[in-house]
N, C-alpha and C positions, 0 to 999 in steps of 0.2 A: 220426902226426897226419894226415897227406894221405889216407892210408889208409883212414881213421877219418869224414876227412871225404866223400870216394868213395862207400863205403857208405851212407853216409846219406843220400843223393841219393834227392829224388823222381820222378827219373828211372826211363826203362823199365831192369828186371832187364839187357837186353844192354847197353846204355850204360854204365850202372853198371861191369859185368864185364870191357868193352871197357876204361876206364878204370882199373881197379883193375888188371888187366894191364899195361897202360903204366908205371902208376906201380911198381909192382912188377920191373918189368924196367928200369926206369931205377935203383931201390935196391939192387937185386941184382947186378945189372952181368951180370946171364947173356945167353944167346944168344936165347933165345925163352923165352915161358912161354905158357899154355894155360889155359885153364877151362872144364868141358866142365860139363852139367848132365842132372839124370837123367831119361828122360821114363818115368816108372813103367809107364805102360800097355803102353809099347813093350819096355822093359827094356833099351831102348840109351841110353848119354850122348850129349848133344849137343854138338856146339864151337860153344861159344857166345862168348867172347874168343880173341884169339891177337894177341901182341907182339911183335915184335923180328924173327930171321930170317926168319918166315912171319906172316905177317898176315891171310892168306884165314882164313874157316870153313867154306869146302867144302872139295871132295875127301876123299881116300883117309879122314882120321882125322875126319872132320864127325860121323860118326854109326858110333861104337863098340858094339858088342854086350855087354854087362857079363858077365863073364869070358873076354874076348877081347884077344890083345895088354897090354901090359902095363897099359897105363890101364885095360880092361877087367878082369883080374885085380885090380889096385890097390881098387875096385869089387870087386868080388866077397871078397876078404880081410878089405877094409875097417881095412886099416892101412898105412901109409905105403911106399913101394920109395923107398930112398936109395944110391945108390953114386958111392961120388968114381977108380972105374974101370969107365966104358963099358965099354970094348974088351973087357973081359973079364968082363960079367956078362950070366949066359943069358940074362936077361929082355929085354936089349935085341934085336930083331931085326933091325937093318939095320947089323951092325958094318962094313960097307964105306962105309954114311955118314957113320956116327959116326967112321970115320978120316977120312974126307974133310974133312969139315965143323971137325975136332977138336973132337971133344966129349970132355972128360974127366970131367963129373957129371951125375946125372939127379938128380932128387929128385920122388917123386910122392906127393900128400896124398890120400886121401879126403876129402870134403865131409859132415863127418855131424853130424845134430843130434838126441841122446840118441840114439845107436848106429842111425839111420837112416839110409840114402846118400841126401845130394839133389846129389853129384855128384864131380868131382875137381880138381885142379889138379893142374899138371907142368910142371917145367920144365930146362930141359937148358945145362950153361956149359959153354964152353971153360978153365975151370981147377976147378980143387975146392973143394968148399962145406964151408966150416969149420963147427963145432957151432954157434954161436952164428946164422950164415943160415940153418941147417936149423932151429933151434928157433925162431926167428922166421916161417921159414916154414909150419907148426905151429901156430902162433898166430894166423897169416894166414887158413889152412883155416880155423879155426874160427870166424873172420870171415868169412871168404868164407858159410860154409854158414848162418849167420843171415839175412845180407844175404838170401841165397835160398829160405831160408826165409821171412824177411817177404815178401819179393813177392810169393811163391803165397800164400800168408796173404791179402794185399793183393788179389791178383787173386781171389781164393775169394768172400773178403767184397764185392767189386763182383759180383759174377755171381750175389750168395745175392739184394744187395740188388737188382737188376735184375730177377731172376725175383720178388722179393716184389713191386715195382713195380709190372711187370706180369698180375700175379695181381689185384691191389689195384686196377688202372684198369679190368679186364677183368671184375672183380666184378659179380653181380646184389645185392649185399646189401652196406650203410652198413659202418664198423667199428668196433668199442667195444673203449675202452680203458679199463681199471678201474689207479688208482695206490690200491693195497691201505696203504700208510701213512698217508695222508693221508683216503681212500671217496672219494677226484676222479673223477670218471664223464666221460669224452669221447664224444660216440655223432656219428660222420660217417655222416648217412643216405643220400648222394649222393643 
């Protein structure tokens, strides 16, 4: 439900994500989690949340190359990387900090809406993620990637109506509206 409520915020996309992170690693009980988002043009994700052990969204993992590192392959696959043992799975690449730190799960979701990436989430615990946290958080991804998908949605439709705006005030010519239902004629001749 907090969740639920997060996402629905007419707040900016980071806020949002910044929060859904938080809340999300207080439910989870893990070490950190992440939410990166896809910048298409570029073809890297971006970190755009990050909770618990690491908090920044710059340095080294701010701007991932999509099939690069595990988050970048996760992206590139476009299906989920779960393992409830670090230490010994290839994809992880830092297993001197993954002992350090004790990390014994990773679980990584792609962000996709009808088999599109608009980004990832991942997140790393010092004990082991039972079926039932991994399929919640699965269900989370697929929230997460609306959420982000509305916002570009959101921000598209400000930027279409901004350029029609200013199309509209920059105008030499009135503009006529015909409501073909009803023959209501509108003519603004400025």
């Amino acid at each position: 439900a907090q969740l639920g409520s997060i996402l629905g915020q007419a707040a900016p996309l980071g806020a949002i994500l910044q929060d859904a992170a938080a809340a999300l690693l207080a439910h989870l009980e893990v070490a950190f989690l992440r939410i990166w988002t896809l910048d298409d043009a570029e073809g890297v994700l971006v970190l755009r949340a990050s909770a618990g052990l690491y908090i920044h969204v710059d340095g080294l993992h701010a701007r991932i190359p999509v099939g690069q590192w595990k988050i970048g392959r996760i992206a590139t696959r476009r299906a989920p990387h779960l393992t409830n043992d670090v230490l010994n799975d290839p994809e992880i690449s830092d297993v001197d900090w993954a002992r350090r730190e004790g990390m014994v799960a990773f679980a990584g979701y792609p962000l996709l809406v009808e088999e599109r990436l608009v980004g990832v989430v991942a997140t790393f615990a010092r004990h082991a993620l039972d079926a039932v946290v991994l399929q919640e958080l699965g269900a989370v991804a697929d929230g997460l990637a609306q959420c982000v998908e509305r916002k570009r949605a959101e921000a598209a439709l400000r930027a279409s109506e901004q350029r029609l705006r200013m199309m509209v005030d920059n105008a030499q010519h009135g503009l006529w509206d015909w409501e073909i239902a009803t023959g209501r004629e509108d003519l603004d001749d400025r």
